[in-house]
HTML snippet that shows the backbone in 3Dmol.js (N, CA, C, O; Angstrom):
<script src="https://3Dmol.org/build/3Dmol-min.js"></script>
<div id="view" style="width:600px;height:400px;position:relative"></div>
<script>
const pdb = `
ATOM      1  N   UNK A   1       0.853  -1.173   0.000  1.00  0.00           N
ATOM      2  CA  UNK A   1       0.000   0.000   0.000  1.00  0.00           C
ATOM      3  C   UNK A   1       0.898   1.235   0.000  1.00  0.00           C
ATOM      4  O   UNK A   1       1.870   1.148   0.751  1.00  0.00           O
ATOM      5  N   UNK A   2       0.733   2.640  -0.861  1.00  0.00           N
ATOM      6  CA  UNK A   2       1.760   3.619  -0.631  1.00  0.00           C
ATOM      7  C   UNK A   2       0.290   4.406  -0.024  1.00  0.00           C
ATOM      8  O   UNK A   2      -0.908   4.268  -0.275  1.00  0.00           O
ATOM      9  N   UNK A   3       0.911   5.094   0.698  1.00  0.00           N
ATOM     10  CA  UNK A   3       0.496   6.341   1.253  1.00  0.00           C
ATOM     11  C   UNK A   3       0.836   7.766   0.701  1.00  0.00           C
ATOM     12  O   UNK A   3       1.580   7.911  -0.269  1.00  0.00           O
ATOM     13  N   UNK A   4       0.136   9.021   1.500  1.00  0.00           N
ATOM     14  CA  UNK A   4       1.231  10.362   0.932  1.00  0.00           C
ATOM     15  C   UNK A   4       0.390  11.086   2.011  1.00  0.00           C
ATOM     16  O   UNK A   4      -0.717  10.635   2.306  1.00  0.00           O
ATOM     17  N   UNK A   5       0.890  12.210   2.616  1.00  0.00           N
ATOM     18  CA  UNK A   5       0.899  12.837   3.424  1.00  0.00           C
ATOM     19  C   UNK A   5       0.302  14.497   2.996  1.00  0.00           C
ATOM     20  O   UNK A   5       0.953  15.118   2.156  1.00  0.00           O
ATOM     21  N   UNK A   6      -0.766  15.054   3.526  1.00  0.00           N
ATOM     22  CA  UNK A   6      -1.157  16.373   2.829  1.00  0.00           C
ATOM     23  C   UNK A   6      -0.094  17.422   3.679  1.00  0.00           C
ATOM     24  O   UNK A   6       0.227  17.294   4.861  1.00  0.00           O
ATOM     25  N   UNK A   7       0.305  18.372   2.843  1.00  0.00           N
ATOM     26  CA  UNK A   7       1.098  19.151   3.461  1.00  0.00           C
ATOM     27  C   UNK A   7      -0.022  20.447   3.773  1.00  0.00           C
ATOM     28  O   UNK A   7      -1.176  20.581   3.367  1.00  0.00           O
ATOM     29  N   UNK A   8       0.854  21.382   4.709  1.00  0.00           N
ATOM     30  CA  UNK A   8      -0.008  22.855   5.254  1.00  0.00           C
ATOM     31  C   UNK A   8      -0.524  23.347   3.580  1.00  0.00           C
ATOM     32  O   UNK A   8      -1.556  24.012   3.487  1.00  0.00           O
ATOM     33  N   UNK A   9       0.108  23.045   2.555  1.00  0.00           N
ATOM     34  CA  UNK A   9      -0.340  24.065   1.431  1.00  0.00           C
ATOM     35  C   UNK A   9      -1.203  23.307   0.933  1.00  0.00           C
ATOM     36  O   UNK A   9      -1.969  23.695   0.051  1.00  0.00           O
ATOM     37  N   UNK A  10      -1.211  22.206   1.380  1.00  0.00           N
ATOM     38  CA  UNK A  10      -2.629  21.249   0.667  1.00  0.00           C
ATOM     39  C   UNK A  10      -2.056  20.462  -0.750  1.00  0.00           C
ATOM     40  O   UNK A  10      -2.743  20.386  -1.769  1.00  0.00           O
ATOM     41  N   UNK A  11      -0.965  20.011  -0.654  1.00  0.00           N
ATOM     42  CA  UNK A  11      -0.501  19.766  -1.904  1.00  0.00           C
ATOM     43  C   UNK A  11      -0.141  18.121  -1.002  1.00  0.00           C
ATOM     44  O   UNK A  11       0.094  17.826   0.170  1.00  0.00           O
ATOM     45  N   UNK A  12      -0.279  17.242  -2.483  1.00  0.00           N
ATOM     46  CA  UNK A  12       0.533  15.737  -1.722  1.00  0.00           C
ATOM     47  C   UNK A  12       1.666  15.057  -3.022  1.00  0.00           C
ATOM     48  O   UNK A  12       1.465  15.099  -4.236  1.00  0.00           O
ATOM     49  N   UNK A  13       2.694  14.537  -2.407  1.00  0.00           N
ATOM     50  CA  UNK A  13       3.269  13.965  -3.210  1.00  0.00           C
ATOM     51  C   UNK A  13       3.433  12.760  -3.987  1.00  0.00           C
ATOM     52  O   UNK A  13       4.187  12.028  -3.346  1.00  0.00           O
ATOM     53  N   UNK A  14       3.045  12.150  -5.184  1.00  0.00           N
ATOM     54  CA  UNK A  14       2.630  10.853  -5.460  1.00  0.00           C
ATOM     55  C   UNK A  14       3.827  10.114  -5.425  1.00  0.00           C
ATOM     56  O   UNK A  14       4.917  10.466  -5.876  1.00  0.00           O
ATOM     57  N   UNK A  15       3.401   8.532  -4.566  1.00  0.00           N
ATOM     58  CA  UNK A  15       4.422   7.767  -4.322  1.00  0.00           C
ATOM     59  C   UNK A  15       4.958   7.493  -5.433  1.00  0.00           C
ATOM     60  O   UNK A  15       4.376   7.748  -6.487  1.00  0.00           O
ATOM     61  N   UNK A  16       6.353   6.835  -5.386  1.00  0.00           N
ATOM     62  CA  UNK A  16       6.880   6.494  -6.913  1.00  0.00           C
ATOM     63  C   UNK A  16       6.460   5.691  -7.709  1.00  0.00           C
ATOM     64  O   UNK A  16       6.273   5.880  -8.911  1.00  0.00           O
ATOM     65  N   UNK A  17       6.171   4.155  -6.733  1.00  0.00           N
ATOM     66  CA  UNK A  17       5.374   3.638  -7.293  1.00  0.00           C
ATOM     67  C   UNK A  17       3.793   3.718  -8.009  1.00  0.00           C
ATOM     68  O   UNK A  17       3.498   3.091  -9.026  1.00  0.00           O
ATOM     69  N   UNK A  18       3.009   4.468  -7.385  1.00  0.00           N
ATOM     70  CA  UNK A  18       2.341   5.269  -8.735  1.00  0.00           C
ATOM     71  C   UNK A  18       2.770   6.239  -9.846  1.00  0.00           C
ATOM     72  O   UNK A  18       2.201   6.459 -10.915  1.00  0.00           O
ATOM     73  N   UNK A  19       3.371   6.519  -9.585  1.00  0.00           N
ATOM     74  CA  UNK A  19       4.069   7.693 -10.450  1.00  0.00           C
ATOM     75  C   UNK A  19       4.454   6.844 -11.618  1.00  0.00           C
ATOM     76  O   UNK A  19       4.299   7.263 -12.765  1.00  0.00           O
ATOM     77  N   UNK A  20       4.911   5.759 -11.382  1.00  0.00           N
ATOM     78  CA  UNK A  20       5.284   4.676 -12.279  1.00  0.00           C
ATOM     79  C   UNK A  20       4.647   3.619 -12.728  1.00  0.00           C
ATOM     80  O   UNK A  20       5.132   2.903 -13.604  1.00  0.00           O
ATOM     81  N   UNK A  21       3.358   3.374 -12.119  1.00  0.00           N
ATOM     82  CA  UNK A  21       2.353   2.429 -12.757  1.00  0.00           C
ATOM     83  C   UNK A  21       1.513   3.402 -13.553  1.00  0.00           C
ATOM     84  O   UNK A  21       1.097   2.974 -14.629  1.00  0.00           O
ATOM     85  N   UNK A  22       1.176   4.691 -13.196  1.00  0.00           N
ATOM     86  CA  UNK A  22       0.378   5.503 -14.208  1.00  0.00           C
ATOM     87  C   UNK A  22       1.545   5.935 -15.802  1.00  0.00           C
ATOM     88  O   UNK A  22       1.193   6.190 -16.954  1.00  0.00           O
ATOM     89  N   UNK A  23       2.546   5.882 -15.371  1.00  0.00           N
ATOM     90  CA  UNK A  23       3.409   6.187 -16.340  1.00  0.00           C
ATOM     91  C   UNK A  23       3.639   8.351 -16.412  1.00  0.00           C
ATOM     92  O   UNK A  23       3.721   9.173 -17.325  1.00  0.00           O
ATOM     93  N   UNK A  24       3.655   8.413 -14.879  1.00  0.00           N
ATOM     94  CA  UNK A  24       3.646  10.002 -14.723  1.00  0.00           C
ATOM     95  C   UNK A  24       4.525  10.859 -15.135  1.00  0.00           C
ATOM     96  O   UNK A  24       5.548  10.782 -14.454  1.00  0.00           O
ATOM     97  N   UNK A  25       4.578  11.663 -15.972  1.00  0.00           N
ATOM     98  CA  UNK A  25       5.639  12.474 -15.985  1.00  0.00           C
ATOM     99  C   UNK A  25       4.940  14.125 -15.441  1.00  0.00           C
ATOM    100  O   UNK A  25       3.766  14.462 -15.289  1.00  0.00           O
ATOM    101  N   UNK A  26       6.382  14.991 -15.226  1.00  0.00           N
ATOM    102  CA  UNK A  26       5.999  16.154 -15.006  1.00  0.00           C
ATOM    103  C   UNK A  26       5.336  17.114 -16.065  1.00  0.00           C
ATOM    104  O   UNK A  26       5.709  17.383 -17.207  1.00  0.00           O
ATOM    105  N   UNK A  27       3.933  17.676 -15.147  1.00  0.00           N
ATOM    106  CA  UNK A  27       3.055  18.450 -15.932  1.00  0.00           C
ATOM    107  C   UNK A  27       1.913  17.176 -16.008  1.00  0.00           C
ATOM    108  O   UNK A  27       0.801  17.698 -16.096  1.00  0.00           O
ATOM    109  N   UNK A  28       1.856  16.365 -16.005  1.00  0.00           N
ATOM    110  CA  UNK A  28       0.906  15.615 -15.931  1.00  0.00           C
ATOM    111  C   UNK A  28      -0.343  16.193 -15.323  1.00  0.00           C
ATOM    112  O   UNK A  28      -0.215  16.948 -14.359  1.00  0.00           O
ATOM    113  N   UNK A  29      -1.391  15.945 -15.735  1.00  0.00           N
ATOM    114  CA  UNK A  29      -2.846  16.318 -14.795  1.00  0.00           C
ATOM    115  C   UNK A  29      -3.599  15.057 -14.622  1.00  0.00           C
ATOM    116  O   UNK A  29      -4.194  14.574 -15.586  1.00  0.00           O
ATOM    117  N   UNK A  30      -3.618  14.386 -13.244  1.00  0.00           N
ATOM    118  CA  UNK A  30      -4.614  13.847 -12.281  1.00  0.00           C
ATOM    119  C   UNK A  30      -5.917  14.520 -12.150  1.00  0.00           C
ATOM    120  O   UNK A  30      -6.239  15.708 -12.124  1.00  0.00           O
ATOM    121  N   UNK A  31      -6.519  13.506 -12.081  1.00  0.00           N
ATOM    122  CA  UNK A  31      -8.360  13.740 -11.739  1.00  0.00           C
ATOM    123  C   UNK A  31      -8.592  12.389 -10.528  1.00  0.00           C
ATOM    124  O   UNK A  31      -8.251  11.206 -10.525  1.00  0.00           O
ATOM    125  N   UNK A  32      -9.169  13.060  -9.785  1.00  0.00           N
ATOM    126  CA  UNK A  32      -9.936  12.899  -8.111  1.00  0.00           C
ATOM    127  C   UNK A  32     -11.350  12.117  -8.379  1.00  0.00           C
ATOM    128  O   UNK A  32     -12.341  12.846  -8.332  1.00  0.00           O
ATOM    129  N   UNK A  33     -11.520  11.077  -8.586  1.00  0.00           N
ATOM    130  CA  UNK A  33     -12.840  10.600  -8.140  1.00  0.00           C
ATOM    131  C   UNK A  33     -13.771  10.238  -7.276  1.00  0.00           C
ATOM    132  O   UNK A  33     -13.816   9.010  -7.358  1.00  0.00           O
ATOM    133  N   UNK A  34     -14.698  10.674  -6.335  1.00  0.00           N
ATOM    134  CA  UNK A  34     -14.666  10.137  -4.645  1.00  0.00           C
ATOM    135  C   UNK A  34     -15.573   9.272  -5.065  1.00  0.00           C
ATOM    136  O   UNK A  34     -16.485   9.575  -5.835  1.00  0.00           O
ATOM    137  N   UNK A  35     -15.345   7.901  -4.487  1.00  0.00           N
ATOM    138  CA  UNK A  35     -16.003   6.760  -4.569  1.00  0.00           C
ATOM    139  C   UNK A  35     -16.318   6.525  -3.327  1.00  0.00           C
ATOM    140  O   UNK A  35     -15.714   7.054  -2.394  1.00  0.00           O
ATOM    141  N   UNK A  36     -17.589   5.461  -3.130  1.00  0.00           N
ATOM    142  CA  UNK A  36     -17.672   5.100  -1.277  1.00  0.00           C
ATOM    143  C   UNK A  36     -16.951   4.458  -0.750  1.00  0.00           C
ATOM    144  O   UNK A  36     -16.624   3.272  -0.782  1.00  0.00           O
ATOM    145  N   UNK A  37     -16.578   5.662  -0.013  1.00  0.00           N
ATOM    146  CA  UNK A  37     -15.236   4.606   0.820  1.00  0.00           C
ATOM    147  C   UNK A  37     -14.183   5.496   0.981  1.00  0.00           C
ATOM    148  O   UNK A  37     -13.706   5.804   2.073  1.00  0.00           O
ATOM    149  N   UNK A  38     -13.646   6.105  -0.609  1.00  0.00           N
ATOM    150  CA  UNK A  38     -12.862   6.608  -0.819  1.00  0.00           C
ATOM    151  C   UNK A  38     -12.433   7.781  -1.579  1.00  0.00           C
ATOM    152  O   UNK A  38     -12.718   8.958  -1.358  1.00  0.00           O
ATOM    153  N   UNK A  39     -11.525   7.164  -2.737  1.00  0.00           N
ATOM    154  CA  UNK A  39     -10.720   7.946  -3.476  1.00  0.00           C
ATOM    155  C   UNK A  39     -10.416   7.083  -4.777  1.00  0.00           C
ATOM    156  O   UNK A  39      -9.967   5.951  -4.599  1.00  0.00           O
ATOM    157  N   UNK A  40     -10.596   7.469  -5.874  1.00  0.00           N
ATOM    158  CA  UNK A  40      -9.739   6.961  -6.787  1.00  0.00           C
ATOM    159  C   UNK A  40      -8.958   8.133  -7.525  1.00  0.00           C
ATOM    160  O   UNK A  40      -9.437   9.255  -7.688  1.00  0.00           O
ATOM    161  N   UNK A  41      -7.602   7.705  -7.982  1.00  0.00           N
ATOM    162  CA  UNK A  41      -7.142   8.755  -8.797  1.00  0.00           C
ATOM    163  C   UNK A  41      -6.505   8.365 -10.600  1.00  0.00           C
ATOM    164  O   UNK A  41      -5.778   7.379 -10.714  1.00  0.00           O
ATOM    165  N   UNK A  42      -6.717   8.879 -11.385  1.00  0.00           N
ATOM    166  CA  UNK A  42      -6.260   8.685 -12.424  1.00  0.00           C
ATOM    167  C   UNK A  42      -5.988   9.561 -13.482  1.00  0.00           C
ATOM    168  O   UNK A  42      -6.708  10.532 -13.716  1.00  0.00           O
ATOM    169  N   UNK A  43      -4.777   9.219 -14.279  1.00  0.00           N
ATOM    170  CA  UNK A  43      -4.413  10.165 -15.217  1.00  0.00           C
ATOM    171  C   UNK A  43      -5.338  11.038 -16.199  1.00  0.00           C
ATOM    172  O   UNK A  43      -6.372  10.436 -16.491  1.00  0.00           O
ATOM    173  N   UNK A  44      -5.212  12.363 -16.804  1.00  0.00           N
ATOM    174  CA  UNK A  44      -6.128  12.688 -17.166  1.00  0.00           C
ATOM    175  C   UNK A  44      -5.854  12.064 -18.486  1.00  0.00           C
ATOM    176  O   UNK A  44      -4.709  11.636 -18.338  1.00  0.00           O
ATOM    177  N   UNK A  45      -6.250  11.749 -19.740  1.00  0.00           N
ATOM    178  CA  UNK A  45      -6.407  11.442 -20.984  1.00  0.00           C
ATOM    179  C   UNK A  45      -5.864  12.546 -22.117  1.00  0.00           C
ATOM    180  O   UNK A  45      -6.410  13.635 -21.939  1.00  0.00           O
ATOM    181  N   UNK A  46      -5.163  12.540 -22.953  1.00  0.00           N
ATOM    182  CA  UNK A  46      -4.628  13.815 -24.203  1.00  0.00           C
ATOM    183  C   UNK A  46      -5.074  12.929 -25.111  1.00  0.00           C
ATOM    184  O   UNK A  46      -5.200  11.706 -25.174  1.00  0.00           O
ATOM    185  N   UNK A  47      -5.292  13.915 -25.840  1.00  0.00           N
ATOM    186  CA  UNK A  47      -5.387  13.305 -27.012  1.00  0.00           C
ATOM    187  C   UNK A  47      -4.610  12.692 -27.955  1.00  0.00           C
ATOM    188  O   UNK A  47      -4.942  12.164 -29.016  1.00  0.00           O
ATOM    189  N   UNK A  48      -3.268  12.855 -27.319  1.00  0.00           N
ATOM    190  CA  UNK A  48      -2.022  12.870 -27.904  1.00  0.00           C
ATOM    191  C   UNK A  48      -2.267  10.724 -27.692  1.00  0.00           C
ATOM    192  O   UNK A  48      -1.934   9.813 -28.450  1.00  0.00           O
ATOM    193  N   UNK A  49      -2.966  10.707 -26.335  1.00  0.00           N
ATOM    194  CA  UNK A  49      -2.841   9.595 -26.075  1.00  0.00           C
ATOM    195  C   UNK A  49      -3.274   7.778 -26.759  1.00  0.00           C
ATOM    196  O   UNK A  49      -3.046   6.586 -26.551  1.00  0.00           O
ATOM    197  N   UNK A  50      -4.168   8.891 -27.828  1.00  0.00           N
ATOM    198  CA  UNK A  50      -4.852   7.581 -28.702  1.00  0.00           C
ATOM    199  C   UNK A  50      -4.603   7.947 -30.489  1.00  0.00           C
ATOM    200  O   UNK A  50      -5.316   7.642 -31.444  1.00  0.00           O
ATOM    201  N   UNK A  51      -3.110   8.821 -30.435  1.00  0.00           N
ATOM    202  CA  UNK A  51      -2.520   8.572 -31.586  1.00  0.00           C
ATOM    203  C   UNK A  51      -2.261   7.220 -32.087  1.00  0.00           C
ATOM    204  O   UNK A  51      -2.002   6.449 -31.162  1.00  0.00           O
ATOM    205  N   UNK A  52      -2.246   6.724 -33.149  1.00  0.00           N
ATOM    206  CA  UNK A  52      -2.287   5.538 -33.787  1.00  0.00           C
ATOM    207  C   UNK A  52      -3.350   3.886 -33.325  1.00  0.00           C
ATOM    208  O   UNK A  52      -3.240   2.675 -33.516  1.00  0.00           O
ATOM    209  N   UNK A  53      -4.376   4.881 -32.613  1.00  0.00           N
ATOM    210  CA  UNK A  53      -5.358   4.061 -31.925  1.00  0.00           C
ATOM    211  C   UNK A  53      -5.902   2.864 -33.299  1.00  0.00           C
ATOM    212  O   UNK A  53      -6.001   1.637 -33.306  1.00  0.00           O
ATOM    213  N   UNK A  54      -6.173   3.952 -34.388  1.00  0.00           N
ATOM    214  CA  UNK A  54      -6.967   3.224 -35.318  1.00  0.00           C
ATOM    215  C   UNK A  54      -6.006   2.658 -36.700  1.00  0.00           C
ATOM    216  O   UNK A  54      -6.417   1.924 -37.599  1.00  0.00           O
ATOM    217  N   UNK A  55      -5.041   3.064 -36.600  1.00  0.00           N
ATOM    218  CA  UNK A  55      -4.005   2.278 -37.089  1.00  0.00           C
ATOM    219  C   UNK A  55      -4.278   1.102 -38.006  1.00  0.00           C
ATOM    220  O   UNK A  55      -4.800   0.195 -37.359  1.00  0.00           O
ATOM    221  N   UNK A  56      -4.123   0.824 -39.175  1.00  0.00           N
ATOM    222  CA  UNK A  56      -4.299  -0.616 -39.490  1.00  0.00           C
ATOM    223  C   UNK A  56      -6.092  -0.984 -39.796  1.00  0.00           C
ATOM    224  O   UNK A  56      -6.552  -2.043 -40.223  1.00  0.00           O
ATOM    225  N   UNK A  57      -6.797   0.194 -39.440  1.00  0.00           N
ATOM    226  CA  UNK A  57      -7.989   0.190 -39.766  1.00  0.00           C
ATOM    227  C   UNK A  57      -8.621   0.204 -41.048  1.00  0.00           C
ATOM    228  O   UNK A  57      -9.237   1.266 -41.132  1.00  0.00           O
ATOM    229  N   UNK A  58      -8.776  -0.579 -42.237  1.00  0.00           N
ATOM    230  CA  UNK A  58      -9.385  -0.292 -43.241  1.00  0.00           C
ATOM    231  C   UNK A  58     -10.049  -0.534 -43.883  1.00  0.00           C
ATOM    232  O   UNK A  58      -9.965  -0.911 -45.052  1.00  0.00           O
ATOM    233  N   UNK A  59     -11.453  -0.238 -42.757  1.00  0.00           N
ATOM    234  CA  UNK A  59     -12.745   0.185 -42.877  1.00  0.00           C
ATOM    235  C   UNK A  59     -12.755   1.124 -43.422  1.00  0.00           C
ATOM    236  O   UNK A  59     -12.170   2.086 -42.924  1.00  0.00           O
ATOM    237  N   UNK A  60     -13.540   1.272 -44.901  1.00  0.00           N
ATOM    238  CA  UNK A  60     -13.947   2.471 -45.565  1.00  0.00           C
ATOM    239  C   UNK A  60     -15.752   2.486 -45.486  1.00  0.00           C
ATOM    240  O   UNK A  60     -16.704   1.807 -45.873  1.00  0.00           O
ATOM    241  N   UNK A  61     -15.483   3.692 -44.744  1.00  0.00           N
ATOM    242  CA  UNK A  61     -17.196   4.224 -45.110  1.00  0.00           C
ATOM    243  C   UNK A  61     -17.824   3.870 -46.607  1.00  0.00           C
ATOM    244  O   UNK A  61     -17.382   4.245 -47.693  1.00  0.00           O
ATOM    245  N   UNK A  62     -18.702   3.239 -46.408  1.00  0.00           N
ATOM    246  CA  UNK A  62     -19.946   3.546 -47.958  1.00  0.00           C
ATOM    247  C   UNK A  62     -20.062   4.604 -48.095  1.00  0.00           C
ATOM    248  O   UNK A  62     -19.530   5.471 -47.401  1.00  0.00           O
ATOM    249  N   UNK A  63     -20.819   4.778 -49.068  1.00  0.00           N
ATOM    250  CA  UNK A  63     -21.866   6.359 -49.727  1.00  0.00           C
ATOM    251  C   UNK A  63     -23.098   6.561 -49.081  1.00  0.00           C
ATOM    252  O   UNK A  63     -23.822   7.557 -49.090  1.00  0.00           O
ATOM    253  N   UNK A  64     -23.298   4.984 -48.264  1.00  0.00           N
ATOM    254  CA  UNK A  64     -24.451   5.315 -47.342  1.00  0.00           C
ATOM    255  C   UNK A  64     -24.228   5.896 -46.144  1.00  0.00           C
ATOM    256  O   UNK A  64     -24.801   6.875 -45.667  1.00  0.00           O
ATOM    257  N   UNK A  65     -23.158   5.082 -45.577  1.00  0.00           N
ATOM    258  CA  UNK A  65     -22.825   5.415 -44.113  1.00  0.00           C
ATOM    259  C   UNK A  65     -22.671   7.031 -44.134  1.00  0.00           C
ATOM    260  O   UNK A  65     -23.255   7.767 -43.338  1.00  0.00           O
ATOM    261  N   UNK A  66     -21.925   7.409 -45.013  1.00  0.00           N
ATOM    262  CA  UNK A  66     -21.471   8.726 -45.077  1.00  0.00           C
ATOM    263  C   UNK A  66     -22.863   9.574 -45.159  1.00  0.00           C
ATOM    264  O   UNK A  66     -23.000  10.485 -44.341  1.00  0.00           O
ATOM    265  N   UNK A  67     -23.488   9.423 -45.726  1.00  0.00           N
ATOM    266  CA  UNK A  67     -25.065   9.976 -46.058  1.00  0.00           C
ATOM    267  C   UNK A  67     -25.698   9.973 -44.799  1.00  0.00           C
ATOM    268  O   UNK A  67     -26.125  11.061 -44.412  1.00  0.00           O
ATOM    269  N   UNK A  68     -25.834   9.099 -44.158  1.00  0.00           N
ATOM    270  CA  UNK A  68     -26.266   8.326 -42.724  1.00  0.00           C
ATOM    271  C   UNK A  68     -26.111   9.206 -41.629  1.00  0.00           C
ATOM    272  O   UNK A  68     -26.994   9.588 -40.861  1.00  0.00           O
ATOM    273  N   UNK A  69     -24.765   9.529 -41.623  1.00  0.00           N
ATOM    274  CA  UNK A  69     -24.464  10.871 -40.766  1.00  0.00           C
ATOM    275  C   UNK A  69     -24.737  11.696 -40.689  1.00  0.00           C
ATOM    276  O   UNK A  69     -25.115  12.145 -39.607  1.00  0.00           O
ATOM    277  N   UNK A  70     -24.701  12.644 -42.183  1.00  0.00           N
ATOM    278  CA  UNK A  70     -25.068  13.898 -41.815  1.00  0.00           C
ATOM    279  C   UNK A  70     -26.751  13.547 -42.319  1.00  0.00           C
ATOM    280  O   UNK A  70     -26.903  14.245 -43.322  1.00  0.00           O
ATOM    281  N   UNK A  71     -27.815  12.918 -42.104  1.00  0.00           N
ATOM    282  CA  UNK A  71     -28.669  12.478 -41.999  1.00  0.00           C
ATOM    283  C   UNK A  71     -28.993  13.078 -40.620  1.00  0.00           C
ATOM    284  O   UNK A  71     -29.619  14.105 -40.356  1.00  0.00           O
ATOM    285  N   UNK A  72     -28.422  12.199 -39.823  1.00  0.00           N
ATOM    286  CA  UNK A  72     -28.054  12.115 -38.040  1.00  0.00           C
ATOM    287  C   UNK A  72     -28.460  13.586 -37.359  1.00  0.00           C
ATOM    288  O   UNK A  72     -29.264  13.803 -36.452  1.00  0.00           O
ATOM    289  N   UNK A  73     -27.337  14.843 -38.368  1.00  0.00           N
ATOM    290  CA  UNK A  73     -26.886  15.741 -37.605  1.00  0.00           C
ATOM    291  C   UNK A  73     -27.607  16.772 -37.446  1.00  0.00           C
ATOM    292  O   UNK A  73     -27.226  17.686 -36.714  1.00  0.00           O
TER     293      UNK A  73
END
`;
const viewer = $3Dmol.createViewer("view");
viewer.addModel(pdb, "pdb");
viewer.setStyle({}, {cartoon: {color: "spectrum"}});
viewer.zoomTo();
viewer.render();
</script>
């Protein structure tokens, strides 16, 4: 279990071992979830982060699908 300690300025320091299972670097932004009970914390998401997500994808839209959408909008 790591712990961390709130300081007088209200700031806490993340153990290393999270720091290193989230894959933290500096400038990073954390988000606070209060769950019952507790706390969860987790990295915030960039967009940077689901570069080459779709990769290798080649699914091409129809003339319908495409139609379909702005149908939708």
């Amino acid at each position: 279990m790591d712990y961390s300690t709130l300081t007088s300025q209200n700031q806490i320091t993340v153990p290393v071992r999270v720091r290193n299972s989230l894959s933290l670097k500096p400038g990073d932004k954390l988000v606070f979830y209060k769950i019952a009970g507790g706390l969860t914390v987790t990295k915030v998401k960039s967009i940077k982060d689901f570069n080459g997500l779709l990769r290798g994808n080649s699914h091409k839209l129809s003339k319908q699908e495409k139609e379909g959408v702005w149908l939708q909008r």
